[in-house]
C-alpha positions as CSV (number, residue, x, y, z in Angstrom):
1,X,17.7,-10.5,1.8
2,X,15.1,-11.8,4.1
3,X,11.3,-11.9,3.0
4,X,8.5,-9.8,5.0
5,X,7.2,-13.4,5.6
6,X,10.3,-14.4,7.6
7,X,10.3,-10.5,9.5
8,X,6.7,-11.3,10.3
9,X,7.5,-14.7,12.0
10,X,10.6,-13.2,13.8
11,X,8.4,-10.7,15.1
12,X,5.6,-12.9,16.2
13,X,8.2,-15.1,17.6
14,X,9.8,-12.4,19.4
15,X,6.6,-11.5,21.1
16,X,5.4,-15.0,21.8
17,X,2.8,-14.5,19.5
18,X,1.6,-17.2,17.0
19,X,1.7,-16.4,13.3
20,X,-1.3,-16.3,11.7
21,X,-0.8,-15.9,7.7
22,X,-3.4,-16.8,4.6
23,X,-2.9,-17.5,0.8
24,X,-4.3,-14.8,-1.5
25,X,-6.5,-17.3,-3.6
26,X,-5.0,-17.7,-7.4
27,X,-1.9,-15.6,-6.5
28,X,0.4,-17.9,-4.6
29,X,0.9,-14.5,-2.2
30,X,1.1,-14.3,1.6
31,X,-0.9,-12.6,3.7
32,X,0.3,-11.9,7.2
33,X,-2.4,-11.5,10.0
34,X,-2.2,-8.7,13.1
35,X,-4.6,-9.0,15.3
36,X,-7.7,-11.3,15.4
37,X,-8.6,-12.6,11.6
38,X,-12.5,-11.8,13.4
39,X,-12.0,-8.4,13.9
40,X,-15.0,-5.7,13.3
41,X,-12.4,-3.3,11.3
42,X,-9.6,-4.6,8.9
43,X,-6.8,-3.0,7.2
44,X,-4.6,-4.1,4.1
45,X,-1.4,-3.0,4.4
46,X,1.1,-2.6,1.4
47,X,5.0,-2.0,2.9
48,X,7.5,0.2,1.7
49,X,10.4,-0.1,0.8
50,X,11.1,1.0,-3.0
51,X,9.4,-2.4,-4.3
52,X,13.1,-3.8,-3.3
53,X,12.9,-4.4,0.6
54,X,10.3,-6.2,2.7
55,X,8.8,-5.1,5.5
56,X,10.8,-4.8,8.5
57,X,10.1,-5.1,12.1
58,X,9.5,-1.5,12.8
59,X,6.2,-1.8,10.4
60,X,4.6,-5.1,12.6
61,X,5.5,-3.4,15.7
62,X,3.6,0.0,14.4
63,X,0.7,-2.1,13.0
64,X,0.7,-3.9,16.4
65,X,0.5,-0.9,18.9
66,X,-2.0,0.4,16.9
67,X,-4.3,-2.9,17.1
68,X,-3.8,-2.9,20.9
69,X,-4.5,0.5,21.4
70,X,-7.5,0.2,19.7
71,X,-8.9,-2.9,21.7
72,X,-7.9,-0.6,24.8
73,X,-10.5,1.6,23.7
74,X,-12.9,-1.2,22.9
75,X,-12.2,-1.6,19.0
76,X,-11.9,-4.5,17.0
77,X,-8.9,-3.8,14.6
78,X,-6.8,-5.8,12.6
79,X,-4.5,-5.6,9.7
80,X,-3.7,-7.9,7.0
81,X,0.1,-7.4,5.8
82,X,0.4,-8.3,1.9
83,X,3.4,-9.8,1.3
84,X,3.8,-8.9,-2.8
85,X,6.5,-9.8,-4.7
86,X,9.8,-7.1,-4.3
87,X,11.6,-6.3,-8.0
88,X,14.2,-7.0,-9.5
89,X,12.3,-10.6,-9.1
90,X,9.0,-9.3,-10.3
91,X,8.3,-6.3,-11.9
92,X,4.7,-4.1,-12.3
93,X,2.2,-4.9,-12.7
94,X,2.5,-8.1,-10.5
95,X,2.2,-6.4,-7.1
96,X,-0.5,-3.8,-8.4
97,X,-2.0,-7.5,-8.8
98,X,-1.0,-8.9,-5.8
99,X,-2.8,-5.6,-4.0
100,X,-6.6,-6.0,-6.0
101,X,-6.3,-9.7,-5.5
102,X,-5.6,-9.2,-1.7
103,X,-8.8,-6.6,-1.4
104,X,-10.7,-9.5,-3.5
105,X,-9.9,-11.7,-0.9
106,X,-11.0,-9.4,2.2
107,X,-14.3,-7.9,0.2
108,X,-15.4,-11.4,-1.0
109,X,-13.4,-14.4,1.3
110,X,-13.2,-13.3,4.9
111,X,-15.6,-15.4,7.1
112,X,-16.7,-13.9,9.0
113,X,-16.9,-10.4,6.8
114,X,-15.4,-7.4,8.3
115,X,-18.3,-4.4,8.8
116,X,-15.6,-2.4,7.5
117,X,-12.3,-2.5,5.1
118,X,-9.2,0.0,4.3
119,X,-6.4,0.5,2.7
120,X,-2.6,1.8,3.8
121,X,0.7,2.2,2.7
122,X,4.0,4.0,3.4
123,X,6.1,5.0,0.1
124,X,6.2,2.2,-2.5
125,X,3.0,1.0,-0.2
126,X,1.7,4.3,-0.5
127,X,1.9,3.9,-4.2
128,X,-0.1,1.2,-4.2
129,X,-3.0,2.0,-2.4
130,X,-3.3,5.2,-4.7
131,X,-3.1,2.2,-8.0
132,X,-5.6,-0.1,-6.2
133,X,-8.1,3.1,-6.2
134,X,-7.4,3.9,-9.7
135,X,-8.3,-0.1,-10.4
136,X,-11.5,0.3,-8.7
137,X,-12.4,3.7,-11.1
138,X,-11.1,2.2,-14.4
139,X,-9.5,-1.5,-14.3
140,X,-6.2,-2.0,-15.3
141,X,-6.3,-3.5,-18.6
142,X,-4.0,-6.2,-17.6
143,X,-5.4,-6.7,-14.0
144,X,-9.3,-8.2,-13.6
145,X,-11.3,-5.7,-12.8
146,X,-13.0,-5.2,-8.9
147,X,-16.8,-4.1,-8.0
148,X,-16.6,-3.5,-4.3
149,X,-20.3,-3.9,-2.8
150,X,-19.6,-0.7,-0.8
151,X,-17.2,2.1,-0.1
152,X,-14.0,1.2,1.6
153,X,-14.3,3.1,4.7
154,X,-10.9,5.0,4.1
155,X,-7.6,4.7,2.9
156,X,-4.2,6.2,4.4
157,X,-0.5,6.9,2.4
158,X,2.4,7.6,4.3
159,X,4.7,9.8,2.3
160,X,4.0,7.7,-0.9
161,X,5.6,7.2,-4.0
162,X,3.9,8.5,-6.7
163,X,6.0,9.5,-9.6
164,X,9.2,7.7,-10.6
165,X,10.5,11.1,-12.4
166,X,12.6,12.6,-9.9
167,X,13.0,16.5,-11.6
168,X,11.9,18.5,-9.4
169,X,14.1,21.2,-7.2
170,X,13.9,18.8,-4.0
171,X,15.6,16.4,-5.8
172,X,18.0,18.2,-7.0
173,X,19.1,19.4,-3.2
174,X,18.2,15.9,-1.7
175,X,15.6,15.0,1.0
176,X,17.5,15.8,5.0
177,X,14.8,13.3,6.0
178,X,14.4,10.7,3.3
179,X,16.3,7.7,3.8
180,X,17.6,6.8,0.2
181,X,19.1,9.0,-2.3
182,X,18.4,9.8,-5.4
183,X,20.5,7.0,-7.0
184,X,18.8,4.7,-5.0
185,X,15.5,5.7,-6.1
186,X,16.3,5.7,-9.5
187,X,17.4,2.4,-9.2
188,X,14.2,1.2,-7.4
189,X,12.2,2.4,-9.8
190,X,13.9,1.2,-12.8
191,X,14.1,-2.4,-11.6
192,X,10.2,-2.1,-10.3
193,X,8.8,-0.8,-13.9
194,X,11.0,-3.3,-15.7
195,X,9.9,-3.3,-19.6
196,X,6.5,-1.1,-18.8
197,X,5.7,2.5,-20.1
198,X,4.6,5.0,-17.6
199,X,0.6,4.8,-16.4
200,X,-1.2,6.4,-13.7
201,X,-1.7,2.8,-12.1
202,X,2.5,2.8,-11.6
203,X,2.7,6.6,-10.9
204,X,-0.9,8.1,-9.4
205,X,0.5,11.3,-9.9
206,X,0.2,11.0,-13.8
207,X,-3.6,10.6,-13.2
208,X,-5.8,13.6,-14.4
209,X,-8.5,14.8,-12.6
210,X,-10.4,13.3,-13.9
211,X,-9.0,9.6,-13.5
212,X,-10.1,10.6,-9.6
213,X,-13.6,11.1,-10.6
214,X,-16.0,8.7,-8.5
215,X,-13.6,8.0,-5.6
216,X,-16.4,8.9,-3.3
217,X,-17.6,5.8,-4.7
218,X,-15.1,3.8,-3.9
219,X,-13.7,5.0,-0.5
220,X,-15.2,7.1,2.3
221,X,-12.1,9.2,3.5
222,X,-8.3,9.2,2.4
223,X,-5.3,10.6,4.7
224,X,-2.1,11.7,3.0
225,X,1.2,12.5,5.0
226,X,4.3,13.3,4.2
227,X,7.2,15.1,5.8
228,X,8.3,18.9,5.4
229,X,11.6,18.6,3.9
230,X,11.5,14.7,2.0
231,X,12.3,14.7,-1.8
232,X,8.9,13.3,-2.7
233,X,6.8,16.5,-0.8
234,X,5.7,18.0,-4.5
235,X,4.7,15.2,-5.8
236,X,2.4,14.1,-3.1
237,X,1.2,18.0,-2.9
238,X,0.6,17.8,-7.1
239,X,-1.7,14.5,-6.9
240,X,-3.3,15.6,-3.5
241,X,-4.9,18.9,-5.5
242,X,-6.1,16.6,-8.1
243,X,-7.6,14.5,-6.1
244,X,-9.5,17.5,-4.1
245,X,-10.3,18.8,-7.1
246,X,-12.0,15.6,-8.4
């Protein structure tokens, strides 16, 4: 299985594009640069894949139009790729680590500083945007805690993952648009929890409401998607109210 650090370089290489990457300091974790290190506006971006697979092509090209685009329009965007750990090799709560460390980094490291920062995911990414918030609200209690000097300016999930439970009706029937079944999932998830017990951090949607309470505090706007017919819709729909609510 390749590594998202060897799709990135592919990528780059394939676009005649030099690879720009940075050590996460005191995590011995990859971060991948696209776009200009300088840039005004800076995303982290957490992959999907089930915690199994690394990022793939598709995901720098995406990240990539988007950069250009923006400096089209005279914005200065870039995004920061994390490169966490995939299970079975590691299990949580090293890549919930691997994400605070990461936003350590951008909030506290970057030279020089970015005006603004965000967060995004897709699925298992997704997931972990939704953990790094609740570590900003109340700290993991095996995970240093984070004071950001200022609101993240937004945060986006792409159908995320946020319950590893898998009992509701859409389940049942299976997703026309998801692209791994049920067994699959089940797999992912067992492999990605390894020996923990279930916590909002691994599973936002086992947050209360009041878990969400404060968010304003901690990140200006939040965009959730997810498609009409996947397997994961009620989920996303059940920690979406709670976090209006809050």
């Amino acid at each position: 299985m390749g590594s998202t650090a060897s799709n990135y370089s592919n990528y780059m290489n394939a676009k005649g594009a030099k690879a720009k990457k940075i050590i996460v300091p005191g995590t011995n974790t990859t971060g991948m640069w696209i776009g200009s290190p300088n840039a005004d506006t800076v995303g982290l971006c957490f992959h999907g894949g089930g915690f199994a697979l690394p990022g793939g092509n598709d995901m720098f090209k995406f990240l990539s139009d988007i950069t250009e685009a923006a400096s089209t329009s005279g914005k200065s965007l870039a995004f920061l790729v994390l490169q966490y750990d995939l299970a079975p090799g590691r299990s949580y709560p090293r890549q919930l680590d691997q994400c605070v460390e990461l936003l350590r980094y951008a909030s506290e490291t970057l030279t020089p500083a970015p005006k603004q920062l965000f967060l995004g995911g897709d699925s298992a990414g997704g997931s972990l945007v939704f953990g790094t918030l609740l570590h900003l609200l109340q700290p993991h209690p095996e995970i240093a805690p984070l004071k950001l000097s200022r609101p993240l300016r937004a945060a986006f999930a792409c159908s995320p993952w946020v319950d590893f439970d898998m009992d509701s009706e859409r389940y049942r029937e299976g997703g026309a648009s998801d692209a791994a079944g049920v067994d699959t999932l089940r797999s992912w998830a067992k492999n990605y929890s390894g020996a923990s017990v279930a916590d909002k951090w691994r599973e936002p949607a086992k947050a209360t409401a009041d878990s969400w309470e404060g968010l304003s505090g901690v990140v200006d706007e939040i965009l959730i998607t997810a498609a009409r017919r996947e397997m994961m819709l009620d989920d996303i729909i059940e920690m979406s109210t709670m976090i209006e609510v809050s």
